[in-house]
PLY file of the C-alpha trace (Angstrom):
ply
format ascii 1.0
element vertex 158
property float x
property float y
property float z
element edge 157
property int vertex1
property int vertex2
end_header
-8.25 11.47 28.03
-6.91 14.01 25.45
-10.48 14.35 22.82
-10.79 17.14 20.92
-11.96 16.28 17.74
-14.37 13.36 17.81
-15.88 12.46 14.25
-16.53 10.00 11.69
-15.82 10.25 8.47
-17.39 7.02 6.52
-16.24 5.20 3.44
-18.78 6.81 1.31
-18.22 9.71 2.53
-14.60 9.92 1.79
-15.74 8.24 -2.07
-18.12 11.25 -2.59
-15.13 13.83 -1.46
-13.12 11.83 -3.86
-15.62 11.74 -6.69
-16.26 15.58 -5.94
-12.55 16.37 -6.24
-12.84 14.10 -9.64
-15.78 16.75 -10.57
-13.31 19.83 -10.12
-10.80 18.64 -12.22
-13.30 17.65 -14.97
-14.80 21.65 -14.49
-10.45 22.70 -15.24
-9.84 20.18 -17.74
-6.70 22.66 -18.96
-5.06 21.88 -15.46
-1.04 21.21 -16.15
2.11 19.14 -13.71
5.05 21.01 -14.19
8.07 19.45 -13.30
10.89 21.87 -11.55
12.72 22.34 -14.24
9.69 23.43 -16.07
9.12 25.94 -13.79
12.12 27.91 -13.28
12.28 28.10 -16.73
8.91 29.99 -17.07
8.54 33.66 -17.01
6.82 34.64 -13.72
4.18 37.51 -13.55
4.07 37.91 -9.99
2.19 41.04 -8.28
3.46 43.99 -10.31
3.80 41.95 -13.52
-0.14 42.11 -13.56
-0.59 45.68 -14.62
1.56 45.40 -17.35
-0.10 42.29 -18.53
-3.28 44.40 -18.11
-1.98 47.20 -19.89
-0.69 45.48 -23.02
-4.04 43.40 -22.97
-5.72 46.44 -23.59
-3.04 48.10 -26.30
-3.64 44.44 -27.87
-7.38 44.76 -27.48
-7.29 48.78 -28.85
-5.18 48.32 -31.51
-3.53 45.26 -33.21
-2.31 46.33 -36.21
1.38 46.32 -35.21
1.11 42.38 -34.18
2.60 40.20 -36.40
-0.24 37.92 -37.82
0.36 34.46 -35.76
-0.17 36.67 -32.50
-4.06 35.78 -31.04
-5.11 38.47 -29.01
-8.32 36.46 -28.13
-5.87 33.78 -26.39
-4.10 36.21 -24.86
-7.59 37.55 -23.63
-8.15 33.95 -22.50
-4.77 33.74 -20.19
-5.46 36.85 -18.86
-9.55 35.97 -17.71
-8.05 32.32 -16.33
-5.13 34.48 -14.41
-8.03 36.16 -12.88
-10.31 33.29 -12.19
-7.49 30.93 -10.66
-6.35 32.52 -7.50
-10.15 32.23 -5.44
-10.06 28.98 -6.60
-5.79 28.39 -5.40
-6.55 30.41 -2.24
-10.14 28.38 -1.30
-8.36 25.02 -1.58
-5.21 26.34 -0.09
-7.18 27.06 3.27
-8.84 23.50 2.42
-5.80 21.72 2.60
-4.42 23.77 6.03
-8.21 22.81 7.54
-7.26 19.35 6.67
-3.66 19.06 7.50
-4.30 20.77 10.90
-7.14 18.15 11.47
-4.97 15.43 10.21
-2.48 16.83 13.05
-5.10 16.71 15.60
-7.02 13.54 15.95
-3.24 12.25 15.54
-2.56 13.71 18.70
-5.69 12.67 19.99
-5.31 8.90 18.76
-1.61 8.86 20.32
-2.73 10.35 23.91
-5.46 7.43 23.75
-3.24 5.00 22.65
-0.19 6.00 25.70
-3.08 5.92 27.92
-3.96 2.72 27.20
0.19 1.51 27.31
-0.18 3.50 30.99
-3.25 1.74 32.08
-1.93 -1.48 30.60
1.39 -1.41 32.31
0.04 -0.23 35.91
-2.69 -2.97 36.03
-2.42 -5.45 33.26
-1.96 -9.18 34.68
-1.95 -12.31 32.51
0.34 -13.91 29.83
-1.36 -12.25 26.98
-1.56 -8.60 28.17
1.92 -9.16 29.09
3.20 -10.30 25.61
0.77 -6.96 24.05
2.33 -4.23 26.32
5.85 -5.70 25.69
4.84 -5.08 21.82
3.62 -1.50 22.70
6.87 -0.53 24.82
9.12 -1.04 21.53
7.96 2.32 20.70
9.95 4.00 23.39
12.74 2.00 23.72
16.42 3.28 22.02
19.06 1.31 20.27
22.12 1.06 21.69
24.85 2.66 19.69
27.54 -0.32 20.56
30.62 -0.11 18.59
31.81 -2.83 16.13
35.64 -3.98 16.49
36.46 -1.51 13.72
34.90 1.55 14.95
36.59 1.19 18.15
39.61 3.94 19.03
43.02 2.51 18.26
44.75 1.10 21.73
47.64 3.35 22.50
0 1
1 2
2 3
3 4
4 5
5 6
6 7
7 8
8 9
9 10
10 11
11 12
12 13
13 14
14 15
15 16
16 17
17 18
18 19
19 20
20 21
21 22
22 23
23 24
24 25
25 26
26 27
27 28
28 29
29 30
30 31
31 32
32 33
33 34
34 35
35 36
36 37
37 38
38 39
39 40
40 41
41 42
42 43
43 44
44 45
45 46
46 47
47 48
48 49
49 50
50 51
51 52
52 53
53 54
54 55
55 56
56 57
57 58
58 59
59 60
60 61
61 62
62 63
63 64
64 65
65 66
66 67
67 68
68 69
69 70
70 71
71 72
72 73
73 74
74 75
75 76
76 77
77 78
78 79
79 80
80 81
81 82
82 83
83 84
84 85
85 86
86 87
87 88
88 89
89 90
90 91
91 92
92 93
93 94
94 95
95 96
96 97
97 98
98 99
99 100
100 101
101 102
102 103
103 104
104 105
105 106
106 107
107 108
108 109
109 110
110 111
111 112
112 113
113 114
114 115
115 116
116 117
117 118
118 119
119 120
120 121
121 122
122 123
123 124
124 125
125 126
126 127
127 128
128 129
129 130
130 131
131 132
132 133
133 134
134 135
135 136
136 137
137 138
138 139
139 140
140 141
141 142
142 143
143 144
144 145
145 146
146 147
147 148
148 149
149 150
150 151
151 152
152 153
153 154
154 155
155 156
156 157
């Protein structure tokens, strides 16, 4: 028998993962769902956008007299620390979610070798009404419908 993950995961443990989750989003209260749309229509900063948001930061930051008034330099200051702080956080629950996608993948596989070795075992030595009715149940998994044609589907008679 295919085993190779073999672990319990309880109900409370899966409501303090949730409630922890709940705890991270309460630390990033400022978190946003952008639609599609929303995001094509953004301006993207991308890998060499960040030096030049870097180096007007700090023409901002050394002199602001040519800003017009409404301009904050301390928010820009502010998107410019969170662009920082974001990606460990994006890349840390990026390899979180392979981990559990990957896991998810495997004790699937596991659960489905189990499960056709039972159907196997089942349909080599299984006797009785009952077993009989539960591994006719189990072999609708494998079996194909037939593609018959309706009347109108069939060729035209020459």
């Amino acid at each position: 028998m295919q085993n190779k993950i073999d672990a319990v995961l309880s109900a409370a443990s899966v409501t303090k993962i949730l409630q922890l989750f709940d705890q991270i989003e309460a630390e990033m209260p400022f978190l946003v769902d952008l639609s599609n749309d929303e995001i094509a229509s953004l301006n993207k900063m991308g890998d060499k956008g960040q030096s030049f948001v870097q180096d007007a930061m700090t023409l901002a930051e050394q002199d602001d007299s040519f800003l017009p008034r409404s301009f904050e330099v301390a928010a820009m200051r502010r998107d410019v620390d969170l662009t920082r702080a974001l990606p460990p956080i994006t890349a840390r629950i990026s390899r979180l979610k392979e981990l559990l996608v990957d896991t998810e993948i495997l004790v699937g596989s596991d659960a489905f070798a189990a499960a056709l070795e039972v159907y196997q075992a089942a349909q080599r030595n299984g006797k009785g009404a009952g077993l009989k009715d539960s591994v006719s149940n189990l072999s609708k998994r494998f079996s194909r419908k037939s593609k018959k044609k309706t009347p109108d589907e069939e060729p035209p008679k020459s």
